[in-house]
Residue frames as qw, qx, qy, qz and C-alpha x, y, z in Angstrom:
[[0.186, 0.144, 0.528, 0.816, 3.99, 2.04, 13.21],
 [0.168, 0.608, 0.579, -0.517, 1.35, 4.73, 12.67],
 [0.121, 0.358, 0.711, 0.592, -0.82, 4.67, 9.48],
 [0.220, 0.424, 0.241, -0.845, -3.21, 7.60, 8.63],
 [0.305, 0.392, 0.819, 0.289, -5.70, 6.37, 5.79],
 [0.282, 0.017, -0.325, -0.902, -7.14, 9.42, 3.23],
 [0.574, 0.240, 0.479, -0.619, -10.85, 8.47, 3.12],
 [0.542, 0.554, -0.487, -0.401, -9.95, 7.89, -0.55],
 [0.173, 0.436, -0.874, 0.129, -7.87, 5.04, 0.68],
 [0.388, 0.007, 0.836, -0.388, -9.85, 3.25, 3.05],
 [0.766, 0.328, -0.055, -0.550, -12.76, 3.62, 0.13],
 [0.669, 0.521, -0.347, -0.401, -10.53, 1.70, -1.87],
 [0.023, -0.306, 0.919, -0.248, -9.26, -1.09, 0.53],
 [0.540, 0.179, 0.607, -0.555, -12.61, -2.08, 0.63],
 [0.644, 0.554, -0.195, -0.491, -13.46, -2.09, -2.68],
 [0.613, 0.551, -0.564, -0.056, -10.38, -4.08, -3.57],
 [0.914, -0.257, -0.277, -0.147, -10.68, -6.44, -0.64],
 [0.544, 0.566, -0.383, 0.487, -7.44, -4.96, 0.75],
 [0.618, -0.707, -0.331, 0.089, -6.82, -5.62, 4.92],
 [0.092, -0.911, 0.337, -0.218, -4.99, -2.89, 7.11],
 [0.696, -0.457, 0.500, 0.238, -2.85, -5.66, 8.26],
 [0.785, 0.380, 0.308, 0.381, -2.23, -6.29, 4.47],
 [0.017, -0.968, 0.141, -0.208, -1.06, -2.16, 4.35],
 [0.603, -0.716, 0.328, 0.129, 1.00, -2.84, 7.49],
 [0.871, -0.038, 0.444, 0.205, 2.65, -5.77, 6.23],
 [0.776, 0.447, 0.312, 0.317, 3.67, -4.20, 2.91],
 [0.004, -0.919, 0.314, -0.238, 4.82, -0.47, 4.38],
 [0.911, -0.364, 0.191, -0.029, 6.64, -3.06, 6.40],
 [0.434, -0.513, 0.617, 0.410, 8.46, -5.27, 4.36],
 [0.752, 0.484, 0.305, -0.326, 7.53, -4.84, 1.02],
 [0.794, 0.135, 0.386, 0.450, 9.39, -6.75, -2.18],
 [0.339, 0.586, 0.273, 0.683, 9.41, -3.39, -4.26],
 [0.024, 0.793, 0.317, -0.520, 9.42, 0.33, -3.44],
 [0.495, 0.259, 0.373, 0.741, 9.28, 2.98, -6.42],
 [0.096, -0.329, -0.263, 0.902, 8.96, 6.24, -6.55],
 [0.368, 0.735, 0.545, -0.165, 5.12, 7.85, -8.09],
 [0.395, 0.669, 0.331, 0.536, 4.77, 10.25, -10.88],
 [0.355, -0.913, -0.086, -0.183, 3.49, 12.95, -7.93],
 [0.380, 0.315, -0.760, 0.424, 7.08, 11.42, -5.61],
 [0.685, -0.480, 0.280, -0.471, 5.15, 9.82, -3.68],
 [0.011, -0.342, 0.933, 0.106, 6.50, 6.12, -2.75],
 [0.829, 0.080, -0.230, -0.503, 4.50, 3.43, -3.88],
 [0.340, -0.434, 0.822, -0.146, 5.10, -0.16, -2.11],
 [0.517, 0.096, -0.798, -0.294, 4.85, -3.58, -3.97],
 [0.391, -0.336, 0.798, -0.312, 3.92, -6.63, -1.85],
 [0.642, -0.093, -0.640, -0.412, 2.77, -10.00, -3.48],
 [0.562, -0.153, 0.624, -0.521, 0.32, -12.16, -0.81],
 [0.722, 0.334, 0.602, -0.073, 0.39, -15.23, -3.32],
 [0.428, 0.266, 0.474, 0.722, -0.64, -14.46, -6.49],
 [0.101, 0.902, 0.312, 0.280, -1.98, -11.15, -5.83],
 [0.529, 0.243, -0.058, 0.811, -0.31, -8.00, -5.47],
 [0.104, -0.855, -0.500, 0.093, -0.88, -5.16, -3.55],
 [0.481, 0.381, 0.048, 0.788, 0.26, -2.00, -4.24],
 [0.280, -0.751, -0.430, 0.416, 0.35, 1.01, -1.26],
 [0.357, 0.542, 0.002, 0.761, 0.80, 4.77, -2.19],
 [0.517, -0.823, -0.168, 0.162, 1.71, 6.73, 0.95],
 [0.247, 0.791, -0.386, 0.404, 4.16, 9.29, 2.16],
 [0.728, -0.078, -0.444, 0.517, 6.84, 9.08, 5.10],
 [0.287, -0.926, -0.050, -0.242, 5.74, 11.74, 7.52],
 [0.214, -0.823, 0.507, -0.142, 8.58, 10.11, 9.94],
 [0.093, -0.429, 0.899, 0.002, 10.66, 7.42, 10.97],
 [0.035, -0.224, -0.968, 0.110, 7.51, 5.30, 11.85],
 [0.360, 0.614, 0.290, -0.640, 4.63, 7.68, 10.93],
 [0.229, 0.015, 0.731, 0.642, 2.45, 6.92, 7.42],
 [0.571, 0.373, 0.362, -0.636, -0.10, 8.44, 5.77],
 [0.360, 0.263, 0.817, 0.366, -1.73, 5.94, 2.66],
 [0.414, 0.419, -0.047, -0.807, -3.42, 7.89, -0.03],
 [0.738, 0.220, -0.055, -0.636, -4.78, 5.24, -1.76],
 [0.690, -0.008, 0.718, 0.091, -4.25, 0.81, -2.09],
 [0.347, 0.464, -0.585, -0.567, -3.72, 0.59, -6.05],
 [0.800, -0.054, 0.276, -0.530, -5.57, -2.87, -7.49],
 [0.560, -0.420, 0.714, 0.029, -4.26, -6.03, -7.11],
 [0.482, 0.488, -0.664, -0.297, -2.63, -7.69, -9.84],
 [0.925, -0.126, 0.343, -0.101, -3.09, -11.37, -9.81],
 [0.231, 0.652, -0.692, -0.206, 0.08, -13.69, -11.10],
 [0.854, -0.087, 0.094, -0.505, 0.17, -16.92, -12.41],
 [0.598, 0.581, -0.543, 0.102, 3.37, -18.10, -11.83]]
């Protein structure tokens, strides 16, 4: 798989404590996809009780670019 990261994105994996393997993992296999205001696709994944949330297009089959990690939601269930 091959991830391109906006500069926006990577800002904000950091910020929000978010690991490219956590990205991978959720373009991967991720519990939710929906579709953005913009149509872009926006992937779910919970890791626990947090949530990460990826917004990225589908260039190809196995080609992503992430425009930005969206900030984890914590659940206490």
């Amino acid at each position: 798989m091959r991830i391109t990261y906006t500069h926006h994105a990577k800002q904000r994996m950091i910020q929000r404590k978010v690991s490219a393997e956590q990205v991978a993992e959720t373009l991967a296999s991720p519990d939710d996809v929906i579709l953005g205001e913009g149509g872009e696709a926006i992937a779910i994944k919970r890791f626990g009780a947090r949530e990460v949330r990826v917004v990225y297009q589908e260039v190809d089959a196995d080609s992503f670019v992430i425009y930005t990690v969206m900030k984890p939601r914590v659940h206490n269930d």
